[in-house]
N, C-alpha and C positions, 0 to 999 in steps of 0.2 A: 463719307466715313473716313474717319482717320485712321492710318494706321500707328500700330501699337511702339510705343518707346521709351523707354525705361530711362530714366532719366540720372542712375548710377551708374550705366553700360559704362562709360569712359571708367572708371572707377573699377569696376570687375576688368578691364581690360588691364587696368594698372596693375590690380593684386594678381593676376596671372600673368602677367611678365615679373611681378615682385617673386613671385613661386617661383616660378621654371627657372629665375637666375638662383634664387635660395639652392633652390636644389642641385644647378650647377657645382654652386659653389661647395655643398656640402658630400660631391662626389670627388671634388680636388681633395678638400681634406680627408676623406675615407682614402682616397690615392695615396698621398703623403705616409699616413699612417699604416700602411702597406710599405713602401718605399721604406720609411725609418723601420721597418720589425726587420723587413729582408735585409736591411744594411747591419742591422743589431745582430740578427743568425749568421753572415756576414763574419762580424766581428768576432763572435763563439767560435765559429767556424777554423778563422786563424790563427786564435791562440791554440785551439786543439791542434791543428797539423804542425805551428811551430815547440807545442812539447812534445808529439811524437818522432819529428826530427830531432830532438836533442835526443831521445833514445834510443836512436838508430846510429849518435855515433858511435864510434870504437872510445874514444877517448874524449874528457870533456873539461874543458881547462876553462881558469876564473874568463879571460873573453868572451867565451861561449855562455857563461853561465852570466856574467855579468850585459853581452846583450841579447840575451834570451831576458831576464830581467827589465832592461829597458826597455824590451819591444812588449814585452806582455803590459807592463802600467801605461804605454802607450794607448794599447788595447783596450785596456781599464776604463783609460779615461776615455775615450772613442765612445764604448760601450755609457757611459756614464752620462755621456751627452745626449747619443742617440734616446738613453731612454727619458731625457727630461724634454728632448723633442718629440717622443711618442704622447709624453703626460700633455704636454702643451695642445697637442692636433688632438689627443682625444678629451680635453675641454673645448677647443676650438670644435669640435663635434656633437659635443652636447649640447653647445648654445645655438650652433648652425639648426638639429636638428630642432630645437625651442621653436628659433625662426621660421622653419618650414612648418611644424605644426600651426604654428598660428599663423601661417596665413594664409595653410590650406582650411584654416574655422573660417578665416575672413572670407575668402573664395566661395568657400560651400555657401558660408550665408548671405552672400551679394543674388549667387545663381539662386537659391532659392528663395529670397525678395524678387527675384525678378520673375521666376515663374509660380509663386503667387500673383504678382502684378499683372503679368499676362494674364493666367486664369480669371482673376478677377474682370480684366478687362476682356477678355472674349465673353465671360457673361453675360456683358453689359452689352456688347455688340447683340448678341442672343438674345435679351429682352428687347433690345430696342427692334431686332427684327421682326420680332412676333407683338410688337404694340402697332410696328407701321401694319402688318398681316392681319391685324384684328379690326386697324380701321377701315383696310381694304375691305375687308369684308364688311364689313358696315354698309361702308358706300355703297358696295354691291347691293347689299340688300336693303336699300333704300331706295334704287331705280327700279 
C-alpha cells in the first residue's frame, strides 16, 4: 500500500512561508505607521510648549518673535512630511494587507485540496480493504 502524497505539498509549503513573510511585513508597516503618528504627536507636542514659553516671557521682542516664527514653520513642515509619510505606510497597508488576504485564499485552498485528496484517498484504501476482506472470505468459504 502506498502511502498518501499530495503532490502540491511543495506548493502549500511555499504559500505559507509567502504568508508568514506577508504578514511579517505588514506588521513593519502597521510599526512605521505607529512610529510616524507618535513622531507627528511629537511634533504638536512642540510647537504647544514652544507657544506657551513665549507666554511665560516677561517681555517679547521681534528675535523672539521672529524665531518663535522660524521654529513653528519648521514644525509645519516636520508635521507636513510626517503626515505624507503616514498617507504613504497606510497605502503601503492596504495593499500589504491585499497580499495577505490572498494568499491566506491561496493557503486555505491548497490545505483544503489536500485534505480532500487525502479523504479521498483513504477511501480508496477503505474499499480496497474490504474488497481484499470479501475475497478472504470467499476463499474461506470455499474450503
Amino acid at each position: 500500500m502506498k502511502r498518501f502524497e499530495f503532490r502540491l505539498e511543495r506548493a502549500l509549503r511555499v504559500r505559507r512561508a509567502q504568508l508568514q513573510a506577508a504578514q511579517v511585513m505588514l506588521q513593519q508597516h502597521l510599526g512605521n505607521e505607529r512610529g510616524f503618528r507618535n513622531l507627528l504627536a511629537g511634533t504638536l507636542d512642540d510647537r504647544i510648549a514652544a507657544l506657551r514659553n513665549l507666554q511665560d516671557e516677561d517681555e517679547i521682542g521681534y528675535r523672539e518673535l521672529s524665531a518663535l516664527s522660524v521654529y513653528v514653520r519648521s514644525l509645519h513642515t516636520r508635521a507636513a512630511g510626517l503626515e505624507r509619510d503616514v498617507e504613504q505606510t497606510l497605502q503601503l497597508i492596504r495593499e500589504q494587507r491585499n497580499r495577505v488576504l490572498a494568499l491566506q485564499r491561496e493557503e486555505r485552498l491548497l490545505t483544503e485540496l489536500r485534505d480532500k485528496k487525502k479523504a479521498e484517498w483513504e477511501h480508496q484504501i477503505d474499499q480496497e480493504f474490504e474488497e481484499v476482506a470479501r475475497q478472504s472470505r470467499r476463499r474461506a468459504s470455499y474450503k
